[in-house]
C-alpha positions as CSV (number, residue, x, y, z in Angstrom):
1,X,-7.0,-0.4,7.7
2,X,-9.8,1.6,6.1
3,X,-10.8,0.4,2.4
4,X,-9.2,2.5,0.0
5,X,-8.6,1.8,-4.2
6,X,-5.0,1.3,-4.4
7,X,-3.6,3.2,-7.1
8,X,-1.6,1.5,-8.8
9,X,-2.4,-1.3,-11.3
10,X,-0.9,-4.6,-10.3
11,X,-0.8,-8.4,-11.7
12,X,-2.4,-10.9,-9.4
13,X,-1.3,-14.7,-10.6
14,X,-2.4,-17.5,-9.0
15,X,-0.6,-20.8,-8.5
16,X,-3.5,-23.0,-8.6
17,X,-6.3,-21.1,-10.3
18,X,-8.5,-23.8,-10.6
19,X,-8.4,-25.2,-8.2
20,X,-10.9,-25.8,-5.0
21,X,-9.5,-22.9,-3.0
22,X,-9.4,-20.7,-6.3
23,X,-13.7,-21.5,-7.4
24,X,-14.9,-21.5,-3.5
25,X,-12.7,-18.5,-1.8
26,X,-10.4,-16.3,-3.5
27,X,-12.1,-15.6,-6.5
28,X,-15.6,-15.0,-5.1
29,X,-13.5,-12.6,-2.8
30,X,-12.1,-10.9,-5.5
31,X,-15.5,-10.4,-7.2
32,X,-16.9,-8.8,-4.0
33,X,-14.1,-6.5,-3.9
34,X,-15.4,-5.9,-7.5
35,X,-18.7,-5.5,-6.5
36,X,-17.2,-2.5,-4.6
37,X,-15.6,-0.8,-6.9
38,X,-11.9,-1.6,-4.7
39,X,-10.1,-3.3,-7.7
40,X,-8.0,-0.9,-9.7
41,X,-9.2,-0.7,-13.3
42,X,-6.6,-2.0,-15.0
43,X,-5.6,-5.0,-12.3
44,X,-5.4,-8.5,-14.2
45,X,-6.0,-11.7,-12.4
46,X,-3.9,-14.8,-13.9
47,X,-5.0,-18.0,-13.4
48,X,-1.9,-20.9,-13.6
49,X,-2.3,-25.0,-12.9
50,X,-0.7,-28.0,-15.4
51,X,-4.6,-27.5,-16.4
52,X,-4.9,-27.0,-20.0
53,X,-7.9,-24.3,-20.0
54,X,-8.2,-21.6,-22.2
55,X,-9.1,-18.2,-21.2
56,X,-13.2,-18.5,-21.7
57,X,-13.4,-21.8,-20.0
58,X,-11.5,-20.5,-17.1
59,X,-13.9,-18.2,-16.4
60,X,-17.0,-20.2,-17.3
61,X,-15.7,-22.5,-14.2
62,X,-15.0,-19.1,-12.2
63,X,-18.6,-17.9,-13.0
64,X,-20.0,-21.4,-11.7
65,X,-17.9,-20.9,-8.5
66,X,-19.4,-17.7,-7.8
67,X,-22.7,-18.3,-8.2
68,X,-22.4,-20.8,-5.8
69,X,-20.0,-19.3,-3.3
70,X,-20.4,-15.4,-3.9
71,X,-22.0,-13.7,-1.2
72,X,-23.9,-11.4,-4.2
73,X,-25.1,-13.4,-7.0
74,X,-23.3,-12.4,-10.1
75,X,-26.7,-13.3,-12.6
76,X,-28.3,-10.5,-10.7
77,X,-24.7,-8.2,-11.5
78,X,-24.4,-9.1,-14.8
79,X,-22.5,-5.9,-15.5
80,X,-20.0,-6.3,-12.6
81,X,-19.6,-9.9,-13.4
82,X,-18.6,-9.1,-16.7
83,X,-16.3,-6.3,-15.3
84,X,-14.5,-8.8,-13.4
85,X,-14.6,-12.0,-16.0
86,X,-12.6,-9.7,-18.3
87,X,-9.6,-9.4,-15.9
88,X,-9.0,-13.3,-15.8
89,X,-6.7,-15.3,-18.2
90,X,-5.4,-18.7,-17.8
91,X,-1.7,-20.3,-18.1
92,X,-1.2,-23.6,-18.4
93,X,1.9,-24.3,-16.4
94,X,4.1,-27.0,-14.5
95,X,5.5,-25.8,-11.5
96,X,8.9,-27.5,-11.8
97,X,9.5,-26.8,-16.0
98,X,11.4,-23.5,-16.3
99,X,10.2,-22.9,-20.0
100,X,6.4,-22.6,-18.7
101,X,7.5,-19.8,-16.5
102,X,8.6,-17.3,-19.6
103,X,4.9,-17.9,-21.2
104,X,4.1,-16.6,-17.7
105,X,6.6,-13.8,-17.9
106,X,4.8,-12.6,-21.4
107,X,1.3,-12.7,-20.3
108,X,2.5,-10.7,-17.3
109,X,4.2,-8.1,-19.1
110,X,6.8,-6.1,-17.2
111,X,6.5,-6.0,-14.1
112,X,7.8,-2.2,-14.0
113,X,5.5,-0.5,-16.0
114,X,2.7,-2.7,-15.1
115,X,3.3,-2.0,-11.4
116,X,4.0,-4.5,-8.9
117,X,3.2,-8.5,-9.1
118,X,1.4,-10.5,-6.5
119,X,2.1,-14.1,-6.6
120,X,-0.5,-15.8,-4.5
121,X,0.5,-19.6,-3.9
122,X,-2.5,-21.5,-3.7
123,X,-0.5,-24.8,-3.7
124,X,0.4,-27.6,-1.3
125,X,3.4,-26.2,0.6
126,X,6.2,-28.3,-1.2
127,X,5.7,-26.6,-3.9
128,X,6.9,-23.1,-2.3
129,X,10.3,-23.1,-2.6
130,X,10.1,-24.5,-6.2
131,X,7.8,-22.3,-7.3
132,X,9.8,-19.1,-5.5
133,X,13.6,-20.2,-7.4
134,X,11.8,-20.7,-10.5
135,X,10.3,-16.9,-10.7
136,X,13.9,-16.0,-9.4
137,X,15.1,-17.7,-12.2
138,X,13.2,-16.4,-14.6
139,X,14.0,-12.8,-13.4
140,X,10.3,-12.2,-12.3
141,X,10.7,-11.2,-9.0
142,X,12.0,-7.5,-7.7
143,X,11.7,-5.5,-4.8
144,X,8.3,-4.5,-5.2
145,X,7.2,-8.1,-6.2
146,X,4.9,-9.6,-3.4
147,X,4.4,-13.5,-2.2
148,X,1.0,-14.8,-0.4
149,X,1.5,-18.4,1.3
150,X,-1.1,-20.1,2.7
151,X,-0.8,-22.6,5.7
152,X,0.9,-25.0,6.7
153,X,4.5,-23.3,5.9
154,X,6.0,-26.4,7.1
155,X,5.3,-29.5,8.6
156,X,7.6,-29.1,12.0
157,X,9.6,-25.9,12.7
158,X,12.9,-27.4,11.1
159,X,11.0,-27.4,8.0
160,X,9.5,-24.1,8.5
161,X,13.0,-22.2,9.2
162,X,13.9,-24.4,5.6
163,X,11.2,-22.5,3.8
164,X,11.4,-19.8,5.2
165,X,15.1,-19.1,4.9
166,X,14.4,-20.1,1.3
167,X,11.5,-18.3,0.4
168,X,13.2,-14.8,2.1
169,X,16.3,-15.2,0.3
170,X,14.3,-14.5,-2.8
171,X,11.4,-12.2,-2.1
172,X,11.9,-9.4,0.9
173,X,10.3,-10.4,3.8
174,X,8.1,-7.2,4.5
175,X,6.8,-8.4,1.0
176,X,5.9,-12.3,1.9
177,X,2.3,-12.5,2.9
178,X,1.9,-15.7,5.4
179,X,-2.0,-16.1,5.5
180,X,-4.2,-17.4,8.6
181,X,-7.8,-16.5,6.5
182,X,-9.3,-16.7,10.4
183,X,-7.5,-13.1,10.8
184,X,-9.7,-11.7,8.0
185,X,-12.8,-12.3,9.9
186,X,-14.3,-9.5,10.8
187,X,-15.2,-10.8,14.2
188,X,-11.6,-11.5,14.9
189,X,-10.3,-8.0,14.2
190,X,-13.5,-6.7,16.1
191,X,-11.3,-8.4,19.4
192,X,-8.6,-5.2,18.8
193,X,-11.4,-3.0,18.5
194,X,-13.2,-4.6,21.6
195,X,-10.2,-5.2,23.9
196,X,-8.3,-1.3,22.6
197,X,-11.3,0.9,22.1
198,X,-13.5,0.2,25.0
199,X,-12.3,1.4,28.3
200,X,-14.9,-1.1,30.2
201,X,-13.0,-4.2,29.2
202,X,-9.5,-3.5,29.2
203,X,-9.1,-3.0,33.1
204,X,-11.0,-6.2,33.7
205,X,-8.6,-8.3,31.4
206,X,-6.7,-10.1,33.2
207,X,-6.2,-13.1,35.8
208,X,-7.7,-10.8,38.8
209,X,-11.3,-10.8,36.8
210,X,-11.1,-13.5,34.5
211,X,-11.4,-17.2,35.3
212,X,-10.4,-18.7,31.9
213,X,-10.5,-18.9,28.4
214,X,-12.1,-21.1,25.9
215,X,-11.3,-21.5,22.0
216,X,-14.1,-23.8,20.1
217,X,-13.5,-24.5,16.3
218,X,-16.2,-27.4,15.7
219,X,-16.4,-28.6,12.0
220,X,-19.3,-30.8,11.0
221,X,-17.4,-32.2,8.0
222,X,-15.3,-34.8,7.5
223,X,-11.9,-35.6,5.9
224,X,-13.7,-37.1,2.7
225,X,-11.5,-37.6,0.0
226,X,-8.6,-35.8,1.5
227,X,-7.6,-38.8,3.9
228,X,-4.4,-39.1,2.5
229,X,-3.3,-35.8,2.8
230,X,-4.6,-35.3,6.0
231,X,-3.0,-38.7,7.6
232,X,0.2,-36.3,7.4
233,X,-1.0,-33.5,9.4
234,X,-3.7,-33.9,11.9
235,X,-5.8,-31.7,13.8
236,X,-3.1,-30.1,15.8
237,X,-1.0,-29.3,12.4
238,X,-3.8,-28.2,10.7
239,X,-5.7,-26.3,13.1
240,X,-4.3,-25.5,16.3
241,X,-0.9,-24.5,14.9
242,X,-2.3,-21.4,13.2
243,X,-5.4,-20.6,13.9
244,X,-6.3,-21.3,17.2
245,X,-2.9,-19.8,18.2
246,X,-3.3,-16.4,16.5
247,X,-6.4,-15.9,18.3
248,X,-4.7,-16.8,21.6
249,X,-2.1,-13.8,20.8
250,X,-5.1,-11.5,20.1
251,X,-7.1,-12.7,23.2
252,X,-3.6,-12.3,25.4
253,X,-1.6,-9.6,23.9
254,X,-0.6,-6.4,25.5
255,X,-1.9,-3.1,24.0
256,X,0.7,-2.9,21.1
257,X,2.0,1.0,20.9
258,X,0.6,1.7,17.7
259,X,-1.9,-0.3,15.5
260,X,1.2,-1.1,12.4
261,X,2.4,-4.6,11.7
262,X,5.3,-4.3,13.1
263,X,3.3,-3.6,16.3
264,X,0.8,-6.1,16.1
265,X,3.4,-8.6,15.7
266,X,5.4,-7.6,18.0
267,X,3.0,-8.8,20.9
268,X,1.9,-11.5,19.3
269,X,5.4,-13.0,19.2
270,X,5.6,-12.0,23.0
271,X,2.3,-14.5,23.7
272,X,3.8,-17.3,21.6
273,X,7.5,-17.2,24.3
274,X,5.2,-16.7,27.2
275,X,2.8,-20.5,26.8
276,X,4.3,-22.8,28.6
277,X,5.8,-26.2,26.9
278,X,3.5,-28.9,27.0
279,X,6.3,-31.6,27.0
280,X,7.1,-34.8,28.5
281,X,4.6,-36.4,30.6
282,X,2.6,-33.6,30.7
283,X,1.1,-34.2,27.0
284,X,-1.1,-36.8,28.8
285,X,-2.7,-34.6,31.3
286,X,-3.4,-31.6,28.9
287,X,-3.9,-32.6,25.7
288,X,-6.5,-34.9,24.0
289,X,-6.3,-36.8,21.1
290,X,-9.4,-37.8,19.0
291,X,-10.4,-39.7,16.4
292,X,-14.4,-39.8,14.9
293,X,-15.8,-43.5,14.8
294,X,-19.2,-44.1,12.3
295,X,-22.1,-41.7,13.2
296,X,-24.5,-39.3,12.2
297,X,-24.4,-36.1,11.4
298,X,-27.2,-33.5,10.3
299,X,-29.9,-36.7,9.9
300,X,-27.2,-38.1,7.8
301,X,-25.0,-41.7,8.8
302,X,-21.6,-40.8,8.3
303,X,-18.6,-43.4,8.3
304,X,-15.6,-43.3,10.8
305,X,-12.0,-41.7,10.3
306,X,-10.7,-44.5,8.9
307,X,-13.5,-45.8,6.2
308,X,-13.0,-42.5,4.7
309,X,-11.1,-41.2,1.1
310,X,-11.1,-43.6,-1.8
311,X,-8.6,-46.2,-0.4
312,X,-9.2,-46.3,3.0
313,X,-6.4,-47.2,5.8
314,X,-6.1,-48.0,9.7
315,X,-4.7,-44.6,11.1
316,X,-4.1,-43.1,14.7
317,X,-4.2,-39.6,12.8
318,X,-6.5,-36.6,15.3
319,X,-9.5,-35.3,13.9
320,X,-9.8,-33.7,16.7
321,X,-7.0,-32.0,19.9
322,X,-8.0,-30.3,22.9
323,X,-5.6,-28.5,25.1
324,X,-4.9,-27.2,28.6
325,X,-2.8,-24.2,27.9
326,X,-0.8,-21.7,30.4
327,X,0.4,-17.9,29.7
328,X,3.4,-17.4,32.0
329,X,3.1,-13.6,32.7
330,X,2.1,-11.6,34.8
331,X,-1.5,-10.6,33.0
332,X,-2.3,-14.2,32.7
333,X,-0.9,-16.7,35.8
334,X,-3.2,-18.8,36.8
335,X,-5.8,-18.4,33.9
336,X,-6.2,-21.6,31.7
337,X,-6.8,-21.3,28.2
338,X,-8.8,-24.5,27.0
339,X,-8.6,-25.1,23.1
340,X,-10.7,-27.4,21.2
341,X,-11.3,-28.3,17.6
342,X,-12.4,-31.3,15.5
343,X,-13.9,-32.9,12.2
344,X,-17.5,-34.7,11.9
345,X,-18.4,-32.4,15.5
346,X,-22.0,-32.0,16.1
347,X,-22.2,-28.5,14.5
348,X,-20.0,-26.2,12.8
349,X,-19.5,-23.0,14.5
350,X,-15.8,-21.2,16.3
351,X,-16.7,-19.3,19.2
352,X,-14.2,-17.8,21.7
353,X,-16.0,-17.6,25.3
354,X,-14.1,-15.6,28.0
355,X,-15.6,-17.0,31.0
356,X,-15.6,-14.1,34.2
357,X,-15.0,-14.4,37.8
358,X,-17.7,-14.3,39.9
359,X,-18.7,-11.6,42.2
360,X,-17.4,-12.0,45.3
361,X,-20.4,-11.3,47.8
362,X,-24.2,-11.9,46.6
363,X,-26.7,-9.9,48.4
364,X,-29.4,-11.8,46.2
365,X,-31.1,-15.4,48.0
366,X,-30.5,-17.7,44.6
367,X,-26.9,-18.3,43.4
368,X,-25.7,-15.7,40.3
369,X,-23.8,-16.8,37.5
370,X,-20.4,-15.0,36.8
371,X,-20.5,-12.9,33.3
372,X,-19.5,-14.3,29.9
373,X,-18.1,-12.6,26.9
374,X,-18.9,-14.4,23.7
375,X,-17.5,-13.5,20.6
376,X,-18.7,-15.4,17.3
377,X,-16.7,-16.1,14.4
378,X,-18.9,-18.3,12.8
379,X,-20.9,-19.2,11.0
380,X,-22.6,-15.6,11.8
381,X,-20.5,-13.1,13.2
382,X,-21.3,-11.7,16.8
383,X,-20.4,-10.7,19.9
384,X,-22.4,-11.3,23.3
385,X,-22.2,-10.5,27.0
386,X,-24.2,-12.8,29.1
387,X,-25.2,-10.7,32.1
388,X,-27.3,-11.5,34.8
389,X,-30.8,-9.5,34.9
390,X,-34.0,-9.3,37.1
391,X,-37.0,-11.8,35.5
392,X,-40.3,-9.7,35.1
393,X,-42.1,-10.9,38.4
394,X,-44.4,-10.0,41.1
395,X,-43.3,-13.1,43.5
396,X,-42.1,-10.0,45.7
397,X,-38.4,-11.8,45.2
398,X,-36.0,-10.6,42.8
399,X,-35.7,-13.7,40.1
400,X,-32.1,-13.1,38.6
401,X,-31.7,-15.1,35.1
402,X,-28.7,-15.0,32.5
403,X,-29.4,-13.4,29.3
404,X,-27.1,-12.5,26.7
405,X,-26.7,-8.7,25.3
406,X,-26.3,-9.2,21.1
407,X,-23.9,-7.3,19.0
408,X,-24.5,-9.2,16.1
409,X,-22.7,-8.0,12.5
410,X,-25.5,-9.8,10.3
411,X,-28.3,-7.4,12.5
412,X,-26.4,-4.0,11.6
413,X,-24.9,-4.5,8.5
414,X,-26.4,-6.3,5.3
415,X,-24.5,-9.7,4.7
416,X,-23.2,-9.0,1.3
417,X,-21.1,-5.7,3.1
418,X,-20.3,-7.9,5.4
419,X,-16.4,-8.9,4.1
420,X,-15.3,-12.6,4.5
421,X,-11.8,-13.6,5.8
422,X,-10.5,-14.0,2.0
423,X,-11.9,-10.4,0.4
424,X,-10.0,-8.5,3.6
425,X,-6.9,-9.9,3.5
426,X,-7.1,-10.1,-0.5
427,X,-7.3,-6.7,-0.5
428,X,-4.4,-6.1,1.8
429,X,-2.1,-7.6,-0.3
430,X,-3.1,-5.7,-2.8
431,X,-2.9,-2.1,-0.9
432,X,0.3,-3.9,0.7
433,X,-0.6,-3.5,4.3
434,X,0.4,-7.0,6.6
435,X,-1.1,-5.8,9.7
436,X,-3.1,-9.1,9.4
437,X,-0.4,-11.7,8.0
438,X,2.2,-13.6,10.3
439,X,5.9,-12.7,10.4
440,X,8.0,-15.6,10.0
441,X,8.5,-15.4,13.8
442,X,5.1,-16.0,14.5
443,X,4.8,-19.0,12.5
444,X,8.2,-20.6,13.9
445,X,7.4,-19.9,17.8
446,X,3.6,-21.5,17.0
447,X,6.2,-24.5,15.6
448,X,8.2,-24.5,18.7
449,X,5.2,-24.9,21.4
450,X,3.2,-27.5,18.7
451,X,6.1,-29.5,18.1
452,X,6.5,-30.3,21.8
453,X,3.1,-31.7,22.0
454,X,3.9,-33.7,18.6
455,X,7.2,-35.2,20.6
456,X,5.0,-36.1,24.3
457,X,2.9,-37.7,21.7
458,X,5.3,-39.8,20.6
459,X,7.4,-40.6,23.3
460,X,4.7,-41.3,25.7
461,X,2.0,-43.3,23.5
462,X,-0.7,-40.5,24.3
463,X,-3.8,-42.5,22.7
464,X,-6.3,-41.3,20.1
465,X,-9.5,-41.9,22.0
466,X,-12.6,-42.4,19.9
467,X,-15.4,-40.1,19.6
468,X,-18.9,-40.9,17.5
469,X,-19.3,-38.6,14.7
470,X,-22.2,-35.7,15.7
471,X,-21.2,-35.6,18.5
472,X,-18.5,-33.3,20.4
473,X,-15.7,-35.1,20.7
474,X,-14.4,-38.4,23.3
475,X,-15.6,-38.8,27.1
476,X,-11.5,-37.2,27.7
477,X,-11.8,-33.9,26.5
478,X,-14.7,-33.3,28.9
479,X,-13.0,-34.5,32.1
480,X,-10.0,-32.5,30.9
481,X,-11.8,-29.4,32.2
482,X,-13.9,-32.0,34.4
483,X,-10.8,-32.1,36.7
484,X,-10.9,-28.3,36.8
485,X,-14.6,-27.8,38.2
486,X,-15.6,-26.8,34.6
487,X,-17.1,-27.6,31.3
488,X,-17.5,-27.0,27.7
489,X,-20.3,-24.4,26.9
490,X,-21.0,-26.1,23.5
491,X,-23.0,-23.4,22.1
492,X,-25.0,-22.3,24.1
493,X,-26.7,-19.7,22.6
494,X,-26.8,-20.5,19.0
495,X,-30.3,-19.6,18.8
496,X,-30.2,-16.4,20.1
C-alpha cells in the first residue's frame, strides 16, 4: 500500500458533486493528492447533481470548500490549485432521466482510450441501484469500470443482499468499492502495523493478557437539520453497523497470511460469524439506547433530539448505542468488547482502549494499575501505552504512578503529510487496490449481528433512556460496565 502515480489516466465522476460530502471531503482529498503530485496528469474529475452549474462556478464553490476544509491552503498553492481546478467540469444531471446520462457519456469520452472510469456515488443509497442500471444502460460500464458506495448499503440485511445482488450484476465485484472512510485513517491501519509488525504485542493478544476492549466514537454535534433522515437510521445504523464493527475485525482478527484484500477480508468476515447474537431478552442487558435531551455543549445551550431540524417531531430514534459484545473463539472467550457512540457527547474524539490484565503478584506496598493500550483516531492521531513508572522521590519508598508513553502522528510527521481517511482510500480507487473497502460479505454479516439487536429492540420495548447534551451519554450505559466492576475511561488523557 505504498503511494505510487498510477499510470494510467482515468475519469473520476461524481454523483453528487456538489454536494456537502463533495466541498468538505472528497474534493479537498483530491487536492491533497494533488498537492503531491499522485494524480495522473491527464485524470479528469466530473462533477454531476440536478444542479445547474457551469464549469467555472463549480469550481468557484470547490475552491471555497478547500480553503475551508483543505489541510494546505490552496491561496498559498496557487499553482497547484490551478492544476487541480482545471481537471473539474460539471454535468447537470437527474439520476432517474436516461437522456442526461449520454451528455454524461460525451463529456466522459470513451472509456477505452481514456482508460478506466470511476463512478463514485456520493448519493443517498436509494439512488444506487438506479444510478448503476442507468450507466448499464447507457453502455458506460465495462470490465475495467469501477463503483465507490458509501454507507449505509442498505437499511437491514434483506435490503443490503437487494443492492448488492443488483449492483454486482452490473459492475464486477472486485471492481465495487464499499467505503467505511474510518479505514482510511491512518491510525486505524497503524493497528495492522501495531498488532503484525511488533513481536511485543502479538503474544499478549488475547484473553490470557487482556481483560477487555473498549470502542469510543463521541461526537459533539448534533443531528441539525438532518432529523428527518436520521429518524430512519439511528445510531446503531449509522455508526455501529460499519464503523465500530470494522475496527472490531481489526482489533480481533487473526494474522491474515498475506497483507492482499482477499486476505484482509478473509479474517475480518471470520470476526463478524464469531460475535455472538445479541437477541431476545438479552438486547436489554447489553445494549443501551439513548436519546440527547436540551443541554450545553462547548459554552453553547443546545436543544434536545427532538426540537431539532426544521419541523421538529416526537421520536424514540438513538443518538446514541452502547454494547456488551462477545467473540466466541478461542483468542477471545471471556473478553468483553464494550462499544459506545453518540451525538451532542461531551467532546468529539474515537479512541480504542485495550484495557490489560493485571499482574498477578505485586512486590510493591501501594496497589499498581494494569497497562493500557490507547490508540487515537481522532481528532489527532496517536497511539499510547500507559505503563506504570517509579515517581522521582527520595521518601526511601518506591512511588509507582501511571504515565502514558506517546506515539503521536502530528509529533513526527507535519499535519498536511499526514493523509485523512478520504485522500487514502481516494487514492486506492484510483491505483485499484481494496485492501481497505468491505466485500459485500463483510457488510451483510455486520447486517446479520445489527439486525438482531434492531428485532430485541422491538420485540422487547428496550427504552431510549435520556441523556443531557455535553454530557456522555444516560446513567445506563455506565452501569452497563458498572455491573462488570468497570468503567468508561472517557478520555483520559486528552491533554497529554
Amino acid at each position: 500500500m505504498t503511494f505510487s502515480i498510477h499510470e494510467k489516466a482515468c475519469r473520476l465522476v461524481l454523483f453528487g458533486g456538489n454536494g456537502d460530502l463533495s466541498y468538505r471531503k472528497l474534493l479537498p482529498a483530491l487536492f491533497n493528492l494533488e498537492r503531491k503530485e499522485l494524480l495522473a496528469a491527464d485524470l479528469r474529475i466530473i462533477g454531476c447533481s440536478r444542479a445547474q452549474l457551469s464549469d467555472e462556478t463549480f469550481r468557484a464553490e470547490a475552491m471555497e470548500g478547500l480553503c475551508e476544509n483543505a489541510t494546505a491552503d490552496p491561496k498559498e498553492l496557487p499553482e497547484v490549485a490551478e492544476r487541480f481546478l482545471q481537471r473539474l467540469s460539471f454535468v447537470t444531471l437527474d439520476a432517474n432521466k436516461e437522456d442526461d446520462y449520454q451528455q454524461l457519456k460525451q463529456v466522459i469520452g470513451d472509456p477505452a482510450e481514456k482508460g478506466c472510469v470511476i463512478y463514485y456515488l456520493a448519493t443517498p443509497p436509494g439512488l444506487f441501484v438506479p444510478i448503476c442500471q442507468q450507466l448499464q444502460a447507457a453502455k458506460m460500464v465495462n470490465q475495467q469500470s469501477r463503483l465507490v458506495i458509501e454507507k449505509p448499503i442498505g437499511y437491514n440485511l434483506k435490503s443490503s443482499i437487494d443492492i448488492n445482488d443488483k449492483v454486482a450484476s452490473i459492475f464486477e465485484e472486485n471492481n465495487i468499492y464499499r467505503i467505511d472512510h474510518y479505514m482510511g485513517k491512518s491510525a486505524v491501519q497503524n493497528l495492522l502495523a501495531l498488532r503484525f509488525a511488533n513481536l511485543m504485542f502479538e503474544p499478549l493478544w488475547n484473553h490470557n493478557y487482556i481483560d477487555h476492549v473498549q470502542i469510543t466514537v463521541s461526537e459533539s454535534v448534533g443531528v441539525g437539520n438532518r432529523k428527518s433522515f436520521y429518524d430512519n437510521v439511528g445510531a446503531l445504523r449509522d455508526m455501529v453497523q460499519n464503523h465500530l464493527l470494522q475496527l472490531v475485525a481489526l482489533i480481533a482478527m487473526e494474522p491474515p497470511t498475506h497483507l492482499t484484500p482477499e486476505a484482509l477480508k478473509h479474517e475480518k468476515i471470520k470476526v463478524f460469524r464469531s460475535l455472538r447474537a445479541i437477541e431476545g431478552k438479552r438486547t436489554r442487558y447489553n445494549t443501551v439506547r439513548g436519546q440527547y435531551s436540551a443541554g450545553e455543549v462547548d459554552g453553547k445551550k443546545v436543544p434536545a433530539y427532538n426540537h431539532e431540524g426544521e419541523n421538529p417531531e416526537a421520536s424514540n430514534t438513538e443518538s446514541f448505542v452502547a454494547i456488551k459484545a462477545d467473540i466466541d473463539n478461542w483468542r477471545w472467550s471471556g473478553v468483553p468488547f464494550y462499544l459506545r457512540t453518540g451525538k451532542r457527547l461531551k467532546s468529539r474524539y474515537a479512541e480504542i482502549d485495550i484495557q490489560f490484565k493485571n499482574i498477578h503478584h505485586s512486590i510493591f506496598k501501594l496497589p499498581t494499575q494494569a497497562n493500557r493500550l490507547i490508540i487515537r483516531l481522532q481528532p489527532k492521531d496517536s497511539i499510547k501505552l500507559v505503563i506504570m513508572n517509579q515517581e522521582p522521590s527520595l521518601s526511601g519508598a518506591l512511588n509507582l504512578v501511571s504515565d502514558p508513553l506517546n506515539l503521536s502522528f502530528y509529533d513526527q510527521y507535519e499535519p498536511a503529510d499526514i493523509p485523512k481517511g478520504y485522500e487514502r482510500l481516494l487514492y486506492d480507487s484510483i491505483i485499484g487496490d481494496s485492501t481497505l473497502f468491505m466485500s459485500r460479505f463483510e457488510v451483510e454479516e455486520a447486517w446479520k449481528w445489527t439486525d438482531t439487536i434492531l428485532a430485541g429492540w422491538d420485540e422487547f420495548d428496550v427504552p431510549v433512556e435520556f441523556y443531557p447534551a455535553g454530557s456522555m451519554g444516560p446513567d445506563a450505559a455506565e452501569q452497563l460496565l458498572a455491573k462488570d466492576g468497570r468503567k468508561w475511561f472517557n478520555n483520559q488523557y486528552d491533554n497529554d
